[in-house]
ZAVO-12464 format. One record per residue: y, x, z of N, C-alpha, C in turn; residue number from 0. Coordinates in steps of 0.1 Angstrom, whole numbers, plus 2048, in hexadecimal, padded with zeros to 3 digits. Atoms other than C-alpha are relative to their C-alpha. Example, Ala and Ser with C-alpha at 12.3 -4.5 7.8 and 13.67 -1.06 7.14 Angstrom:
 npy npx npz capy capx capz cpy cpx cpz num
 7F4 809 800  7D3  87B  84E 80C 809 800   0
 7F5 7F7 800  7F5  889  847 80B 7F8 808   1
//
This chain:
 npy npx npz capy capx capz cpy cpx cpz num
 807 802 80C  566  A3E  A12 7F4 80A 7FF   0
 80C 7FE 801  541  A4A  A0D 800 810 7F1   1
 7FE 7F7 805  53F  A69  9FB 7F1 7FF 7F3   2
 80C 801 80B  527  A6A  9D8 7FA 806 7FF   3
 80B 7F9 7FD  518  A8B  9E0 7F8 802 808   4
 80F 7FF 7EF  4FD  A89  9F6 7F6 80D 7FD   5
 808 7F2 7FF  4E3  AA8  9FB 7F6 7F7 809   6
 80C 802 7FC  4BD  AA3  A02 801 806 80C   7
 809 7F8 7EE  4AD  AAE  A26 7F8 80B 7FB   8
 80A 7F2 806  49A  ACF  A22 7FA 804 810   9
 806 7FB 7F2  486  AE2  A3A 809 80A 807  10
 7F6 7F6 7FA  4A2  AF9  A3F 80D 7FA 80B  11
 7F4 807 7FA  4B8  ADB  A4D 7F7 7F9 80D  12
 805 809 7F4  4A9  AD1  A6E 806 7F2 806  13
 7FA 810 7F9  4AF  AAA  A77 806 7F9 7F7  14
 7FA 805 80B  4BB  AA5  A54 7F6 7EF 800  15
 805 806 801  4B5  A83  A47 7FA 7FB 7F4  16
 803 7FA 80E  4A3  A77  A2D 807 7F2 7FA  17
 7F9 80C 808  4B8  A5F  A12 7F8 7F9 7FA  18
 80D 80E 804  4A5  A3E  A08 80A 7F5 7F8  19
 7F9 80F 805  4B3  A26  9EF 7F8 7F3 7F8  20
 80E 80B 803  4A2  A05  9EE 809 7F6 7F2  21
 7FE 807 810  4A3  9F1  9C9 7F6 7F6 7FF  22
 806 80C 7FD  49C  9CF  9CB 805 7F9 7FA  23
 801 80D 80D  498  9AC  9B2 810 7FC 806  24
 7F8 813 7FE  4AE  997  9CD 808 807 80D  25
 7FE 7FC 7F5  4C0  99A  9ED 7F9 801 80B  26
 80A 802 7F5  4A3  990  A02 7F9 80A 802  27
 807 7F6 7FE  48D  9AC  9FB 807 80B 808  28
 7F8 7F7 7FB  4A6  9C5  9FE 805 7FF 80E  29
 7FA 802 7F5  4B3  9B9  A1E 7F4 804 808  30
 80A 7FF 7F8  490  9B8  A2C 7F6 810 800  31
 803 7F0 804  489  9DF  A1D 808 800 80D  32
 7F8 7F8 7F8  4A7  9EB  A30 7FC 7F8 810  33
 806 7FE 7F1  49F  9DC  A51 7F7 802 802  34
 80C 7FA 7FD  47F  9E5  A4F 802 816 804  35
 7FC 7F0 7FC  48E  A09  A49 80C 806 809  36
 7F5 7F7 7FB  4AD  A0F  A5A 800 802 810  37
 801 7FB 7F3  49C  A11  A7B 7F9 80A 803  38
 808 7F1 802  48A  A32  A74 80E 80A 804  39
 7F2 7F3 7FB  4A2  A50  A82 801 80A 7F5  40
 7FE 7F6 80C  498  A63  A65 802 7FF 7F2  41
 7FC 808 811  4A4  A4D  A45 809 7FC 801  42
 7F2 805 805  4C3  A4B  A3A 803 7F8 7F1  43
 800 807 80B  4C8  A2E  A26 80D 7FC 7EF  44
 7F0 7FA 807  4E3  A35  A08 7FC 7F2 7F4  45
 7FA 80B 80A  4F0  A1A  9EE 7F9 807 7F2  46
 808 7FC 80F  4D7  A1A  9CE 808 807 7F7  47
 7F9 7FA 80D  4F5  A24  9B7 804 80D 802  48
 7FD 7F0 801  4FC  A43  9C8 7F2 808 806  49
 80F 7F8 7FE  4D3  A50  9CE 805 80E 7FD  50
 802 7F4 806  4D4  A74  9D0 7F6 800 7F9  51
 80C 7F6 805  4BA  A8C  9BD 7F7 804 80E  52
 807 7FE 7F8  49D  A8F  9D3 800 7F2 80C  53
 7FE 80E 7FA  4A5  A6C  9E4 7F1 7F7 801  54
 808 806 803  489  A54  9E9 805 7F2 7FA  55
 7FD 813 806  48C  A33  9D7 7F4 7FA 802  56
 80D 80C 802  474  A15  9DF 80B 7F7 7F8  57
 804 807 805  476  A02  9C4 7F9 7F1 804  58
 802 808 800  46D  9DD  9CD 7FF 7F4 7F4  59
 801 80A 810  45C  9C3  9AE 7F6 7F6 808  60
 80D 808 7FF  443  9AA  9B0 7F8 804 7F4  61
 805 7F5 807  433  9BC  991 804 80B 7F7  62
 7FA 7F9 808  438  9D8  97E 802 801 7F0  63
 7FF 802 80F  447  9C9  95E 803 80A 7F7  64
 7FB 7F6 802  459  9DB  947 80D 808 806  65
 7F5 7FF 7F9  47B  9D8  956 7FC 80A 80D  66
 808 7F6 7F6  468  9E8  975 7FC 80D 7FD  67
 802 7F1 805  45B  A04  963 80A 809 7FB  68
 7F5 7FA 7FF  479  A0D  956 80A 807 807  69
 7FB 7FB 7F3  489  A0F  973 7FC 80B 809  70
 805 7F4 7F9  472  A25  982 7FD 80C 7F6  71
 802 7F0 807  470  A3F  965 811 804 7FE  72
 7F4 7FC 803  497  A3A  966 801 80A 811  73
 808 7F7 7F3  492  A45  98D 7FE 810 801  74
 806 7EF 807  47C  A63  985 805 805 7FD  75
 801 7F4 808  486  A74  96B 813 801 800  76
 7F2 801 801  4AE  A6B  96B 806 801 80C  77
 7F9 7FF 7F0  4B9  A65  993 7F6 80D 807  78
 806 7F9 7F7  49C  A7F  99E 7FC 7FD 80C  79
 801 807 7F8  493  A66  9B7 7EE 804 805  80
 80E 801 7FD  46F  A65  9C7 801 7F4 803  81
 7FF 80F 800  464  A42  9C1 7F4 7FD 80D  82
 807 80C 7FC  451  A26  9D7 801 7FA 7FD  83
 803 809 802  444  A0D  9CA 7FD 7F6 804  84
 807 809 7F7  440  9EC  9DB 801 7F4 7F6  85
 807 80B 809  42D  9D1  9C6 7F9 7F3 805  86
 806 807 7F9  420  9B3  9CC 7F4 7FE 7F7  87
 809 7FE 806  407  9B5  9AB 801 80B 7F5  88
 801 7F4 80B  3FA  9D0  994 7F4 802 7F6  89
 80C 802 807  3E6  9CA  97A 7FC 80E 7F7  90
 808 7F3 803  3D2  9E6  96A 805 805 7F2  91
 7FA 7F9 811  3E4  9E7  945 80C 806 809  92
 7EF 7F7 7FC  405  9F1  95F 7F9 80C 807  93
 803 7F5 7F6  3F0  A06  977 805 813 7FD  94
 800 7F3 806  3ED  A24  95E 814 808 7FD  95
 7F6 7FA 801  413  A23  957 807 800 80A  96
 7FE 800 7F9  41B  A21  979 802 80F 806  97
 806 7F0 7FD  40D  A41  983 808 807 7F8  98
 7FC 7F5 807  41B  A52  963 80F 7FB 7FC  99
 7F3 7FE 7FF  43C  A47  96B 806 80A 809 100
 800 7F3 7F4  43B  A5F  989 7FF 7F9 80F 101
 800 804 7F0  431  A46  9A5 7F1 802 805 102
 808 7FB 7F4  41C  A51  9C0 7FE 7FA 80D 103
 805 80D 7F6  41D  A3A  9D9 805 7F2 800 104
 7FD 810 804  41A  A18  9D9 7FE 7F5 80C 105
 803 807 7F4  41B  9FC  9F4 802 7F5 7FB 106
 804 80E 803  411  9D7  9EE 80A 7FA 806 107
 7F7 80A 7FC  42C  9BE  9F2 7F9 7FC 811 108
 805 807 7F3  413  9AC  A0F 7FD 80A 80D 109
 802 7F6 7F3  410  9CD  A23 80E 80C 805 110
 7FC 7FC 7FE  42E  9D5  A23 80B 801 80D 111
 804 7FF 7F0  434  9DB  A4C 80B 808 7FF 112
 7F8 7F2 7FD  452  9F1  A56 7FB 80B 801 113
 806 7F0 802  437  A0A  A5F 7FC 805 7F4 114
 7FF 7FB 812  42B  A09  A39 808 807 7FA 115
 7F3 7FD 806  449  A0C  A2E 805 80D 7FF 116
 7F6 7F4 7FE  456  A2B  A42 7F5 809 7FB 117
 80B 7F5 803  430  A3E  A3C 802 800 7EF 118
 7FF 801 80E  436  A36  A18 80D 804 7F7 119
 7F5 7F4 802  459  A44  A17 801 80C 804 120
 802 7F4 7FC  44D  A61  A2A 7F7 807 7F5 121
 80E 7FA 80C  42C  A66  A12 810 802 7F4 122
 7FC 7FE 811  444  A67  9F2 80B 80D 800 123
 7F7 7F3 801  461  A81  A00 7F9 80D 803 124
 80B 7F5 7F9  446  A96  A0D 7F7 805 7F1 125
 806 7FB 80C  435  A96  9E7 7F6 7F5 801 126
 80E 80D 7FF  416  A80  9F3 7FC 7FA 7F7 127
 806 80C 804  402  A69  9E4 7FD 7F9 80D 128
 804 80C 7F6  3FC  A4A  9F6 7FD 7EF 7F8 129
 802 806 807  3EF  A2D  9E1 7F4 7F5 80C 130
 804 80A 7F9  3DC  A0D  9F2 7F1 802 7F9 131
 80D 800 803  3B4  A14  9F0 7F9 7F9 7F6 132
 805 808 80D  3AC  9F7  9D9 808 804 7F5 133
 7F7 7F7 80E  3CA  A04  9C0 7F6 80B 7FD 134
 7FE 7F7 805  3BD  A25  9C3 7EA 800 7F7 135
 808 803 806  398  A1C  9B8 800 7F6 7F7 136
 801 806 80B  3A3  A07  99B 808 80C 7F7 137
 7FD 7F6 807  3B9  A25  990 7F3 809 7FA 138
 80D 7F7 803  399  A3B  993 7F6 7F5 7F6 139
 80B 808 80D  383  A1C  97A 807 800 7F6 140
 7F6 807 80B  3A3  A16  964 7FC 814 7FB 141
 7FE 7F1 80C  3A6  A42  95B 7EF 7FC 7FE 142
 80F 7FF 806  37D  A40  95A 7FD 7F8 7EF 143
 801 808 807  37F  A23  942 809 805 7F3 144
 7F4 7F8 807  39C  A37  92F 7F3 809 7F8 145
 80A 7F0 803  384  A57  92C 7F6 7FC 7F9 146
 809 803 805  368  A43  922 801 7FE 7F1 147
 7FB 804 80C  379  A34  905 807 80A 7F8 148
 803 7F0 80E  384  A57  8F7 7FD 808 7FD 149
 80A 7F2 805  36A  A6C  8FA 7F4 7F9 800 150
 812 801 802  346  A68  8EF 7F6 808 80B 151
 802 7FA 7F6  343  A80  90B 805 801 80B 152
 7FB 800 7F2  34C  A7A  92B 7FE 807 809 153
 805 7F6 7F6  34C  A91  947 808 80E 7FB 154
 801 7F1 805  354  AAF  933 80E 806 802 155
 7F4 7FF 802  377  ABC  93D 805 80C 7F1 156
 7FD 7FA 814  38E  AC8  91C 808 80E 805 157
 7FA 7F3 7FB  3A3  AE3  933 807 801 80D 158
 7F6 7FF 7F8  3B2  AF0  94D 803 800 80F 159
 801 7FF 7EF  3A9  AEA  974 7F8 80B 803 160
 809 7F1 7F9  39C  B06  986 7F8 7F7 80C 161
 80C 802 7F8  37F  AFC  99F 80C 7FA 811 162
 7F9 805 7F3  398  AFC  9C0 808 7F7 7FD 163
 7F9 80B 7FF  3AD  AE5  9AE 7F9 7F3 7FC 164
 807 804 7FE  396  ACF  9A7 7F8 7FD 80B 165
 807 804 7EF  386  AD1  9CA 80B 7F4 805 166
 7F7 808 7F5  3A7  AC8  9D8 805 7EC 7F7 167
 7FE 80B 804  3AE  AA9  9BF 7F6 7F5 804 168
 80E 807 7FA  38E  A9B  9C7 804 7FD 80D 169
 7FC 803 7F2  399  A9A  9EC 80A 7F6 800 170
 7F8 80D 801  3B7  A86  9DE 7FF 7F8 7F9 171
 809 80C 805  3A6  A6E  9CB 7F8 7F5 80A 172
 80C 806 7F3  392  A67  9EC 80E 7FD 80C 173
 7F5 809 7F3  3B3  A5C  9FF 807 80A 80B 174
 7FA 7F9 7F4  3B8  A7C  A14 80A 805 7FA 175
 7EF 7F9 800  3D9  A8B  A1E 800 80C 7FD 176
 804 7F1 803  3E2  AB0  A1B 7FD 808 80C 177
 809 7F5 7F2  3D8  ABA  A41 7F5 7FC 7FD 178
 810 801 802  3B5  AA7  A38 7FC 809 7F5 179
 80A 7F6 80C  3B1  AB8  A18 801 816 808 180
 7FD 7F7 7FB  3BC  AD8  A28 7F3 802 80B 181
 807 801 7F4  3A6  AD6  A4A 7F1 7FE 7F4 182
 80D 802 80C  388  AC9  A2B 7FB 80C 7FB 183
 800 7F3 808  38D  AEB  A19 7FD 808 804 184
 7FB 7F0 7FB  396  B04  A32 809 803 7FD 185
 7F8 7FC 800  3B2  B06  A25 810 800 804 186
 7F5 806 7F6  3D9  B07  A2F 806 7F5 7FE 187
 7F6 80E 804  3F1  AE9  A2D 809 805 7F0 188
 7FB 7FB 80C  405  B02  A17 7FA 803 7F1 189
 80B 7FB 80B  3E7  B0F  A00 7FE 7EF 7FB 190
 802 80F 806  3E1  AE4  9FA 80C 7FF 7F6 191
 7F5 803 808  403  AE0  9EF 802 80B 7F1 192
 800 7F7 80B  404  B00  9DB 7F7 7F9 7F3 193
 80A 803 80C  3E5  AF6  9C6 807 7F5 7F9 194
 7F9 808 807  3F3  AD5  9C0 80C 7FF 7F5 195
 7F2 7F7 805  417  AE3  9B6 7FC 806 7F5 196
 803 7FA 80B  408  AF6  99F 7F9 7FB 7F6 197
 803 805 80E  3F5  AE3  989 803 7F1 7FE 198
 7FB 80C 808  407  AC5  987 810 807 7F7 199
 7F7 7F9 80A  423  ADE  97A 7FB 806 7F3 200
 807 7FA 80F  409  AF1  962 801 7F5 7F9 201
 80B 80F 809  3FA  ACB  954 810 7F9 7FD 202
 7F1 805 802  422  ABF  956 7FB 7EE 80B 203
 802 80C 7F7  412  AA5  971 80D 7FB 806 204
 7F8 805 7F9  429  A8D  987 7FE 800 809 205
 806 802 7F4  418  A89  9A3 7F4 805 807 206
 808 7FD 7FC  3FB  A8B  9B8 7F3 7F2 7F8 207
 807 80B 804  3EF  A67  9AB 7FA 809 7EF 208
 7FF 7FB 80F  3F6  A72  985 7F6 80D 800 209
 808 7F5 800  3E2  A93  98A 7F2 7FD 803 210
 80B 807 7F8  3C7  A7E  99A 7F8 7FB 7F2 211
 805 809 80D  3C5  A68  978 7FE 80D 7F5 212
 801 7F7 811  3C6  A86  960 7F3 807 807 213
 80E 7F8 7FA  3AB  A98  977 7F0 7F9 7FD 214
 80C 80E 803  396  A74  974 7FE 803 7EF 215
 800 806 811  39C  A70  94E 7F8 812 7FA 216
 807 7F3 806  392  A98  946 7F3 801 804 217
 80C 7FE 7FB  373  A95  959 7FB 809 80E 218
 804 7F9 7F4  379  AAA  976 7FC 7FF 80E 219
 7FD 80B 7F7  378  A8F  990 7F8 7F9 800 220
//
């Protein structure tokens, strides 16, 4: 019998693996998640009901209704899961709550490729953003369109980014990773992550997406 506590992979555990529990409508999807994943050497795929903390969960919908949203802020904030999201539509009244449920990467039902899959469960235990280019340029019109409609002044940020964080969000707004923004900068892999780390903890951010949209909506971006 399968034991309930499970323990995350760390950098201190060499070869560890990393635990993935896929959540799905039907049995089709889900069957077609897990073989898509359980030929990776470094994903261990564990039974949704017992997800550790730190776990990744993809999530599989065809949109993100309510029931979907739910799920994913039950996810977040209650299992401590790192979500993926795999959609097959996302219309722009969900996009916003998408994001400020705490998801950060997202992969399209039609692209979703075993390699997808495993870069998109790697991007999310790693912290990442990874969001599909046309998503991530309607995120950036949808906060603009946000900002416009509550300030008479646009552009003007109200508080709180310092200049390097700012530099570096701007680099993730534009799709790069954290060795591109890093190698962009000058700066380390570690010094990227730091900045980030840090002011999505100041701002009480979720992600790298979510910090993206509050960066857009203040004007600093």
């Amino acid at each position: 019998m399968r034991s309930s506590i499970r323990t995350t992979p760390s950098e201190t555990e060499p070869g560890a693996r990393i635990p993935v529990a896929i959540h799905a409508p039907d049995p089709i999807s889900r069957a077609g998640a897990l073989s898509h994943l359980r030929r990776h050497p470094a994903l261990d795929l564990v039974d949704e009901t017992e997800t550790p903390a730190g776990a990744v969960a993809v999530l599989i919908t065809e949109t993100p209704d309510e029931a979907a949203l739910t799920r994913l802020r039950t996810l977040v904030h209650t299992d401590k899961a790192r979500p993926v999201l795999v959609a097959g539509v996302i219309r722009d009244a969900e996009l916003i709550q998408v994001i400020e449920c705490g998801v950060g990467v997202v992969v399209w039902r039609h692209e979703a490729t075993a390699q997808r899959l495993v870069q998109a469960v790697l991007a999310a235990f790693r912290g990442d953003g990874d969001l599909p280019a046309d998503l991530l340029g309607r995120l950036i019109d949808r906060v603009g369109a946000l900002q416009r409609n509550a300030s008479g002044h646009p552009g003007q940020p109200s508080s709180g980014l310092a200049p390097r964080e700012a530099d570096v969000l701007r680099l993730v707004a534009e799709g790069l990773d954290t060795g591109e923004i890093a190698r962009k900068l000058a700066y380390s892999e570690r010094t990227v992550k730091n900045v980030i780390h840090g002011l999505t903890t100041r701002l009480h951010l979720r992600n790298r997406a979510h910090a993206v949209a509050y960066a857009l909506r203040e004007g600093y971006i």
